[in-house]
C-alpha positions in Angstrom: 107.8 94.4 130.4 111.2 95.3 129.1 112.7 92.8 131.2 110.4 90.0 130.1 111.1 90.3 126.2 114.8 90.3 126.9 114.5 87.2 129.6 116.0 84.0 127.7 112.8 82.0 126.2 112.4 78.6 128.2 112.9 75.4 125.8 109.0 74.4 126.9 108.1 77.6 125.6 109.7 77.8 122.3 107.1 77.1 119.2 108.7 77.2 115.8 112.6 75.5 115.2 112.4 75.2 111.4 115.5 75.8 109.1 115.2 75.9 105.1 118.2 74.7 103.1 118.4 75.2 99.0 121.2 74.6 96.5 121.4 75.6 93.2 123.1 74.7 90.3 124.1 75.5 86.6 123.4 72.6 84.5 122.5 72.2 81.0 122.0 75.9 80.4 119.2 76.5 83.0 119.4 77.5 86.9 118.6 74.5 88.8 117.8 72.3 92.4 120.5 71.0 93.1 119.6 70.6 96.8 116.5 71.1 99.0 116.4 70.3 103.1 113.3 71.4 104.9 113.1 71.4 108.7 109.7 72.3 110.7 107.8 75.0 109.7 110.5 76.0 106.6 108.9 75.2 103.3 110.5 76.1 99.9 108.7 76.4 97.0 109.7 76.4 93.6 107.2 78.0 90.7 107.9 77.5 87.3 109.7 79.3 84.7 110.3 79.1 81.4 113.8 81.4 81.8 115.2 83.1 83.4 117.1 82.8 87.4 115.6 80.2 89.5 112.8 81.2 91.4 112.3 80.2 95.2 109.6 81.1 97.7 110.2 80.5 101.4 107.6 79.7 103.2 106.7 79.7 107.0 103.9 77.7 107.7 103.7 78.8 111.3 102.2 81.7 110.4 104.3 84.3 112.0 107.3 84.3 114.7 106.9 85.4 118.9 109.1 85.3 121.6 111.4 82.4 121.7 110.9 81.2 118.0 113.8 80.0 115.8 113.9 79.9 111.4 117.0 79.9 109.5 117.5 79.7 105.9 120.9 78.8 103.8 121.0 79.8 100.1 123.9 78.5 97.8 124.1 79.4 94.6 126.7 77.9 92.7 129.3 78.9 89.8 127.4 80.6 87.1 123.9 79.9 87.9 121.0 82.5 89.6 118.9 82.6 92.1 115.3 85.0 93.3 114.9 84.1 96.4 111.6 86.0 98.3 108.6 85.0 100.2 105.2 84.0 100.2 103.5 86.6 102.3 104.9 89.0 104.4 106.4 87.6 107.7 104.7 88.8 111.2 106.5 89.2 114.4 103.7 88.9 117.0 103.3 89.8 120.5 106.1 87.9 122.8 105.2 87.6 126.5 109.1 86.5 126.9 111.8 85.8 124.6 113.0 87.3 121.4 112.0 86.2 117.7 115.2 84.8 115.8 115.8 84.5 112.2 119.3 83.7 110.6 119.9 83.9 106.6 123.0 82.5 105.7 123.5 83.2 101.5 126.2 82.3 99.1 127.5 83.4 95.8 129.4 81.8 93.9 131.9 82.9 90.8 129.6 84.5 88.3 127.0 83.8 89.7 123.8 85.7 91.0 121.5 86.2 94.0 118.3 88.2 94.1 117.5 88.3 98.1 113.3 89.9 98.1 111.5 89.0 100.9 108.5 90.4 101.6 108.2 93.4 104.3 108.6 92.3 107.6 106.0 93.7 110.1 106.8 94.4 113.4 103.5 94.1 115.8 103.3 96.1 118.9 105.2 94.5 122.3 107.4 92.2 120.2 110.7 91.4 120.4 112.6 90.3 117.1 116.4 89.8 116.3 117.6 89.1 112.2 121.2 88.3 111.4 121.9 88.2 107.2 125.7 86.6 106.5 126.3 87.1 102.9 129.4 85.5 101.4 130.0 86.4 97.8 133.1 85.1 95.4 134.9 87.5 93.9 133.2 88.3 90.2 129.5 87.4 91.9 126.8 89.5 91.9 124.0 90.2 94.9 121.1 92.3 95.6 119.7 92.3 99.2 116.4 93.9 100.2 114.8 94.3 103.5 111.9 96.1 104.0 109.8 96.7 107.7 106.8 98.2 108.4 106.5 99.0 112.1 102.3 98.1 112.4 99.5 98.3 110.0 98.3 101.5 109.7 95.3 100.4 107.5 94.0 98.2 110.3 94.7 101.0 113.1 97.4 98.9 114.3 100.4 100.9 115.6 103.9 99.3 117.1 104.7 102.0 120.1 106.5 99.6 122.4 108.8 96.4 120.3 112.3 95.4 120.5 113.8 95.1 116.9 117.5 94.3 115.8 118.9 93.9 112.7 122.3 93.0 112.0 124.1 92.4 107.9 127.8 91.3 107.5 128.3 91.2 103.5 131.9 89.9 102.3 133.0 89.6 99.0 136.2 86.9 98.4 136.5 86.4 102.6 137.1 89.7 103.2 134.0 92.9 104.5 132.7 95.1 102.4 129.2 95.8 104.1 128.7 95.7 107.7 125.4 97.8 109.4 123.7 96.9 112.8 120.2 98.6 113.1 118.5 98.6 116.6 115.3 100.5 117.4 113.2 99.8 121.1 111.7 99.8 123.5 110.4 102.9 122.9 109.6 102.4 119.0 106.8 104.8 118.7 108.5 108.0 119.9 111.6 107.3 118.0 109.6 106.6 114.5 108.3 110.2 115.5 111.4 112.0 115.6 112.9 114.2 112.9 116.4 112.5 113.7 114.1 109.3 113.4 111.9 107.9 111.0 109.6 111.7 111.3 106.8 110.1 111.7 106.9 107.5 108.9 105.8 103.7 110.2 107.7 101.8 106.9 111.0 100.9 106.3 114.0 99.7 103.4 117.0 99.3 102.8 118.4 97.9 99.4 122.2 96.9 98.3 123.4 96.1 95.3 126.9 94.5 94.6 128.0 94.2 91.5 130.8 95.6 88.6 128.6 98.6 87.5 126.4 99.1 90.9 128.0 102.8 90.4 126.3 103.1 87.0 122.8 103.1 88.2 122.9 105.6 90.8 121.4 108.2 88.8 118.4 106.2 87.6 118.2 105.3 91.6 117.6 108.7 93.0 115.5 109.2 90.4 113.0 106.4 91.7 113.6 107.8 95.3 113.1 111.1 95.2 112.3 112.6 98.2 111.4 109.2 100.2 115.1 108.3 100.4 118.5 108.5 99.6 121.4 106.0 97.8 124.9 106.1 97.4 127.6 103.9 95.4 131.4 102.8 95.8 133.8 101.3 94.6 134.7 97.7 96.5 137.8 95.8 95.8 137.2 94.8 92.0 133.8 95.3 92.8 130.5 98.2 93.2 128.3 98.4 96.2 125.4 100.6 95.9 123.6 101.8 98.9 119.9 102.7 98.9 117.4 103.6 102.2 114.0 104.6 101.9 111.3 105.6 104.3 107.2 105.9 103.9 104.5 106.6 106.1 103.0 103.0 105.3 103.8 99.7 103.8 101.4 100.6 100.5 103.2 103.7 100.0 106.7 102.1 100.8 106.2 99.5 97.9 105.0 102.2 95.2 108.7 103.0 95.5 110.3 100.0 96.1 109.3 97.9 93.6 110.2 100.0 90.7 113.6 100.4 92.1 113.8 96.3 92.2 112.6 96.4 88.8 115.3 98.6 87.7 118.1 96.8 89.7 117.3 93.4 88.8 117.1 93.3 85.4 115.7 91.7 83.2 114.2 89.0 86.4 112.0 92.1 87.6 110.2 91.3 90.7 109.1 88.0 91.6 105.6 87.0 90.4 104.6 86.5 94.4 104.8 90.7 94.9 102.5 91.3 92.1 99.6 89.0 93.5 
């Protein structure tokens, strides 16, 4: 099987190439389109607000992503103005008989400016193959938080991922140069590793959170408060900048998101979580 998921997918095979492209821009006062490029199955979405950061939902209208699959998505947010980008559902990474399930997110930040990155979980079926790459570029005074959350099966259904090939891989840098770099790999194996104490100890769900940003270092307190015993954060000083740090773990995507989203309330601000989670 092993050798099958990691075979190159065949070009008659391959169902989704979609790409999602959004620009946004300061003008009179409010957070704005400034442009929108839609390619397959990548929708965007735009609900509206009355204040506030723009708000964007991307949208996959394939459904979910198998072996051989392709979506990318480009955020630029320009000088002064901000962005929540997150998603309409959470995104499903079927079953592949061959190939490997690719998404790239390519986001930008401009001066002063700010980027919310929530997507909804990620859930990683059993015998799937699925590979992520996030390129952040930020200017030097912008601001950026990045969630990811994964939930390895659903639990409630019975469902539970013991054999999946999962990658993820961030590069975050702030005025050209790195200041966040992390590749996570779990497979083929997934079930026994989620098991282990050195692993996940048993727990199916998944997040990691980073915020960059002046005074990222000034809400660590409040952060490890919200975790408690489900996870752990950290914070530095970058360059003129702050990075904070934070990881959490739960035995299932409902009990994952009772911490979660209090800690994105806290560390967005005043934008709070987008009105998508709360449906």
């Amino acid at each position: 099987m092993l050798s099958r998921l990691e075979a190159p997918q065949s070009e008659a095979l391959q169902r989704v190439a979609a790409r999602g492209r959004l620009g946004v821009r300061l003008a009179h006062g409010r957070s704005r389109v400034a442009t929108l490029g839609q390619e397959g199955a990548a929708n965007i979405r735009m609900p509206k607000t009355v204040s506030g950061p723009l708000e964007a939902v991307l949208i996959n209208t394939a459904g979910g992503l198998t072996g051989g699959d392709r979506l990318a998505w480009e955020i630029d947010v320009g000088e002064a103005a901000a962005a929540t980008v997150t998603t309409q559902a959470s995104e499903k990474v079927y079953r592949a008989s061959s190939g490997v399930a690719e998404v790239e997110c390519r986001l930008t930040v401009g001066s002063a400016a700010r980027l919310a990155w929530l997507p909804q979980e990620t859930i990683v079926f059993d015998r799937s193959a699925f590979s992520r790459r996030l390129e952040v570029n930020l200017a030097k005074d912008a601001e950026a938080l990045i969630v990811e959350a994964t939930v390895f099966g659903r639990l409630s259904m019975g469902e539970r991922t013991k054999t999946a090939l999962f990658r993820d891989r961030w590069r975050i840098r702030q005025s050209g140069k790195l200041i966040h770099a992390e590749n996570f790999a779990i497979g083929p194996n997934v079930g026994a590793t989620l098991a282990r104490s050195a692993g996940m100890g048993g727990c199916h769900a998944m997040a990691t959170v980073l915020l960059v940003c002046r005074d990222a270092g000034d809400r660590l307190g409040e952060v490890r408060v919200i975790l408690g015993d489900a996870g752990a954060a950290s914070a530095w000083t970058v360059g003129g900048s702050g990075k904070l740090l934070a990881r959490l773990v739960a035995e299932d995507s409902y009990s994952l998101r009772r911490t979660l989203v209090p800690l994105i309330e806290l560390l967005n601000g005043r934008a709070g979580l987008p009105k998508v989670w709360s449906l």
